[in-house]
C-alpha positions in Angstrom: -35.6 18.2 52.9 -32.7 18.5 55.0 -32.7 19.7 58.6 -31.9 23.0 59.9 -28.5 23.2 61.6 -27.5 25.9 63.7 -24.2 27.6 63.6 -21.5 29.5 65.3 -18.3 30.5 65.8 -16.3 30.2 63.0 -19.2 28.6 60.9 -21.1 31.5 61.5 -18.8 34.6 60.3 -18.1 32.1 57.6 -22.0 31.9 56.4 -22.5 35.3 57.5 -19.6 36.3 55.0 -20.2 34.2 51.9 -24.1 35.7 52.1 -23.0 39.1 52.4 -20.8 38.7 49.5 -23.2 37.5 47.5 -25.9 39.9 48.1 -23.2 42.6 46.9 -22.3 40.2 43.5 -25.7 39.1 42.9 -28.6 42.1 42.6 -31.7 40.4 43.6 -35.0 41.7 40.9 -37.8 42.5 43.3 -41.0 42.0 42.3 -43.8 44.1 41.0 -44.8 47.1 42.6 -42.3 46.5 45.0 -43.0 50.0 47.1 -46.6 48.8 48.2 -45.1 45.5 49.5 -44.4 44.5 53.1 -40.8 42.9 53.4 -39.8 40.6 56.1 -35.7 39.5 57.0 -34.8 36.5 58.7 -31.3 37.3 60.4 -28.4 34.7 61.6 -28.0 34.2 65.2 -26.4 37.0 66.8 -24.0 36.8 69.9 -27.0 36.0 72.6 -28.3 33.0 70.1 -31.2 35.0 69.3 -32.2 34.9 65.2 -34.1 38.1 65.0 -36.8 38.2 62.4 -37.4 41.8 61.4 -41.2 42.4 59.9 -43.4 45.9 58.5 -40.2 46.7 56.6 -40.5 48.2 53.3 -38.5 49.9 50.3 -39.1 51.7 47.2 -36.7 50.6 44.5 -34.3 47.7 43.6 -31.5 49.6 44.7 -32.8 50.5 47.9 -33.8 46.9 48.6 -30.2 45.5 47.6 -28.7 48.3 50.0 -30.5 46.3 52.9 -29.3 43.1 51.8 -25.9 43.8 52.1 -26.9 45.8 55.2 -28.7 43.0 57.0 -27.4 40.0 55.6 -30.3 38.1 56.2 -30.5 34.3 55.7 -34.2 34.8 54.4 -35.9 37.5 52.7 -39.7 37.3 52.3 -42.3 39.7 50.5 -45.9 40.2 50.6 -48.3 38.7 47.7 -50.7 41.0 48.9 -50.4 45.4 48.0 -51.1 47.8 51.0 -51.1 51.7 50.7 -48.6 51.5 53.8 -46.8 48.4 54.2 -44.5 49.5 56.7 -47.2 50.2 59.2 -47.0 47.7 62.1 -50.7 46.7 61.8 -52.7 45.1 59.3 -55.4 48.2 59.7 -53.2 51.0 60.0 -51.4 48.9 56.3 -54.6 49.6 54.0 -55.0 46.1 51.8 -55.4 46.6 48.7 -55.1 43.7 46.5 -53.0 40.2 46.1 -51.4 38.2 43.9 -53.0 34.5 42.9 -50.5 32.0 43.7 -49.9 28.5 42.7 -47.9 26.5 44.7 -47.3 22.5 43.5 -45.0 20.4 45.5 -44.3 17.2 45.3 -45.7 16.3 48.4 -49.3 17.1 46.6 -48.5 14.1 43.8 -49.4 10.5 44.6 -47.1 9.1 42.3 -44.4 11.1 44.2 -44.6 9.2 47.0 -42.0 6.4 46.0 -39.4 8.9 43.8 -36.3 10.0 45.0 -35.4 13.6 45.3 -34.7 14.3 41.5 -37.6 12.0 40.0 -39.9 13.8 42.6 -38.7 17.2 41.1 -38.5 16.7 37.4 -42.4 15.1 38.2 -43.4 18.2 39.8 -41.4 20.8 36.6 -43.2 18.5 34.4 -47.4 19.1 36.2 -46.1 22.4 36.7 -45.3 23.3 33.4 -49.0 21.7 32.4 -50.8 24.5 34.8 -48.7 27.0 33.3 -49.5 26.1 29.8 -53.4 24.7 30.0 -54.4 26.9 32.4 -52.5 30.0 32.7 -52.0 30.9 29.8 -54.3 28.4 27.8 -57.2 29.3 29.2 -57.2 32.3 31.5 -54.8 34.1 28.5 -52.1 35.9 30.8 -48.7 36.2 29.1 -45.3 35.5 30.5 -45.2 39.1 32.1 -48.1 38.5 33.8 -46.8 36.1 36.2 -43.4 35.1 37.7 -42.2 31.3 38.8 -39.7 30.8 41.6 -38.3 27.3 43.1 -40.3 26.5 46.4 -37.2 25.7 48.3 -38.5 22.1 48.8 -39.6 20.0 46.1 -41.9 22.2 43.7 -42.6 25.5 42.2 -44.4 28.7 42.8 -46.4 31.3 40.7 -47.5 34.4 41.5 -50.0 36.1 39.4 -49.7 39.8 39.3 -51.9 40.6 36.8 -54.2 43.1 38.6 -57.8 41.8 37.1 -56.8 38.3 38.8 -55.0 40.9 42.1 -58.9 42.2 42.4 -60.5 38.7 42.9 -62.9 38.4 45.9 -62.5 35.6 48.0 -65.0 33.5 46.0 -63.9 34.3 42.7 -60.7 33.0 43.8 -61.9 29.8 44.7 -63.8 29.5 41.6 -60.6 29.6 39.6 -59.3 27.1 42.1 -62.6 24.4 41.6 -62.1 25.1 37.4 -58.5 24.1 37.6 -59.6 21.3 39.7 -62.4 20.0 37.6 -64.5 20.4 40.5 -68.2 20.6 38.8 -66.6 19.0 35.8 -68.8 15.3 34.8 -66.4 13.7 31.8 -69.3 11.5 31.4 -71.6 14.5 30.3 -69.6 17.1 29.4 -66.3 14.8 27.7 -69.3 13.9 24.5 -71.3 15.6 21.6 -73.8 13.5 20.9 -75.1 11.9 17.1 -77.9 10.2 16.0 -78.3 8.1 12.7 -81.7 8.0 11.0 -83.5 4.6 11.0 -84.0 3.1 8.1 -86.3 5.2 5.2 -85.5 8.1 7.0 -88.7 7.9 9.2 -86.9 7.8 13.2 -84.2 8.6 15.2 -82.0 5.4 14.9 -78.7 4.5 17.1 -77.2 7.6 19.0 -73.6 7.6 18.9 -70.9 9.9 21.4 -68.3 12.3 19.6 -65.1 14.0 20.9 -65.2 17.6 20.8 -62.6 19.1 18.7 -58.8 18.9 20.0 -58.5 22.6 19.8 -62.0 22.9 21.9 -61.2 25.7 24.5 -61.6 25.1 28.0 -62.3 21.5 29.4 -63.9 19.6 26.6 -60.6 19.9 24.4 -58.5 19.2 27.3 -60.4 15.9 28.1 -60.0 14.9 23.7 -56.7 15.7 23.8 -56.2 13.4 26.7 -58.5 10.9 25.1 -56.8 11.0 22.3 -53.1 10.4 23.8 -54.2 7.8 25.7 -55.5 5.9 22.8 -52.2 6.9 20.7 -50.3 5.5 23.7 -51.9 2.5 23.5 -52.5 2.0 19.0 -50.5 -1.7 19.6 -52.8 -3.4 21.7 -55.0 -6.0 20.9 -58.6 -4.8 21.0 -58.9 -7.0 23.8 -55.8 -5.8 25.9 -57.6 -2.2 25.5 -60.9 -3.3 26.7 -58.6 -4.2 29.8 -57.5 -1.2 29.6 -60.4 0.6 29.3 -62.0 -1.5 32.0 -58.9 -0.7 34.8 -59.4 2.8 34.1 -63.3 2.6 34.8 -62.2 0.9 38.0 -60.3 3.8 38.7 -62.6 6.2 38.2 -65.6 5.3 39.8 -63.2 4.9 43.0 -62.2 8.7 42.3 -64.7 11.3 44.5 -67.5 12.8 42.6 -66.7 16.4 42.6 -64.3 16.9 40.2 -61.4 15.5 37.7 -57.8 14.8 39.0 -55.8 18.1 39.6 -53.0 18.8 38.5 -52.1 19.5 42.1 -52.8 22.1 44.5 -53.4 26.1 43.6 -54.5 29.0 45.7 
């Protein structure tokens, strides 16, 4: 991320200008429900040096929201992910909450294997694990649609989604973090829950014999498919090694996990 540089003079009228024409060109689509949203603007520096951040604002329509954009010219423009009954009201009381959004915000900066990527590597990493919460869990296994949620660059070096579907807008508190601790795998024991289990019958038929573990089905909802399907590429990954290269293999990634805390798989990265 770069740092912020102030400006004036000619700088200034110049940023001021090119925003302003913009903001005429370039409609911005609010999002849902827009008229029970609280909107705040970030302003440039006026003559004093002072960058006035206006707060409690609110509009009704898309028009009515581009009218202040061109009015204001702000250099940021934020909106509430939670719905009040009066958002323009200058206290959080006198506002009347009603519900908010679930959003999911990956950066890169939540990705180990970020750590040593430049810029562009650290962004197509985080589009890739972004796309795979979108896919598995949004839609895979919590069954919203496209409309039901909206994505949005971060600004920095990930992505954002905002659910706006109102049975997930009416979550409690705990519920919410119960969808974040399932995405998470927090609970989730691959050693248990990864395996059916088999038996073979002893010989003549007269015992229980040898017990044997079985993947679930690919197309298993929830975890257990997601765990064969991972199984089952990393094997695929892997069909040319020699079966002792893959008990190396199997061995490192052993290592690996009993390292890993106890209370839960690896995320995909953070969500809230």
């Amino acid at each position: 991320m770069g740092k912020t540089i102030g400006l004036k003079g000619a700088e200034l009228d110049f940023c001021v200008r090119s925003f302003a024409d913009y903001f005429r060109k370039n409609p911005l689509d609010p999002p849902p429900e827009l008229e029970r949203r609280e909107l705040a603007f970030a302003l440039f520096e006026d003559a004093g040096g002072n960058a006035p951040f206006l707060r409690h604002r609110s509009v009704k329509t898309k028009d009515a929201l581009n009218v202040e954009l061109v009015s204001l010219v702000p250099r940021h423009v934020y909106y509430s992910t939670s719905l009040y009954q009066s958002p323009n009201s200058p206290s959080m009381k006198e506002k009347g909450w009603e519900r908010a959004d679930i959003a999911f915000d990956l950066d890169a900066d939540h990705l180990m294997e970020a750590a040593t990527m430049q810029y562009a590597e650290q962004l197509e990493l985080a589009r890739k694990r972004f796309t795979y919460l979108l896919d598995e869990y949004l839609v895979g296994d919590f069954g919203l649609t496209e409309s039901d949620f909206t994505i949005a660059f971060s600004g920095g070096r990930g992505y954002h989604a905002h659910v706006h579907a109102p049975a997930f807008q009416r979550m409690t508190g705990g519920e919410r973090r119960e969808l974040v601790d399932y995405i998470m795998g927090i609970g989730f024991d691959p050693e248990t829950d990864s395996f059916g289990h088999d038996y073979s019958r002893s010989e003549g038929g007269r015992g229980i014999g040898r017990q044997y573990l079985r993947l679930f089905p690919s197309g298993e909802p929830g975890w257990r498919g997601r765990m064969s399907r991972g199984i089952q590429k990393w094997l695929e990954e892997r069909k040319s090694l020699s079966e002792e290269d893959l008990t190396k293999e199997v061995m490192k990634l052993l290592e690996r996990y009993e390292t890993q805390p106890s209370d839960g798989g690896a995320p995909p990265g953070r969500s809230g």
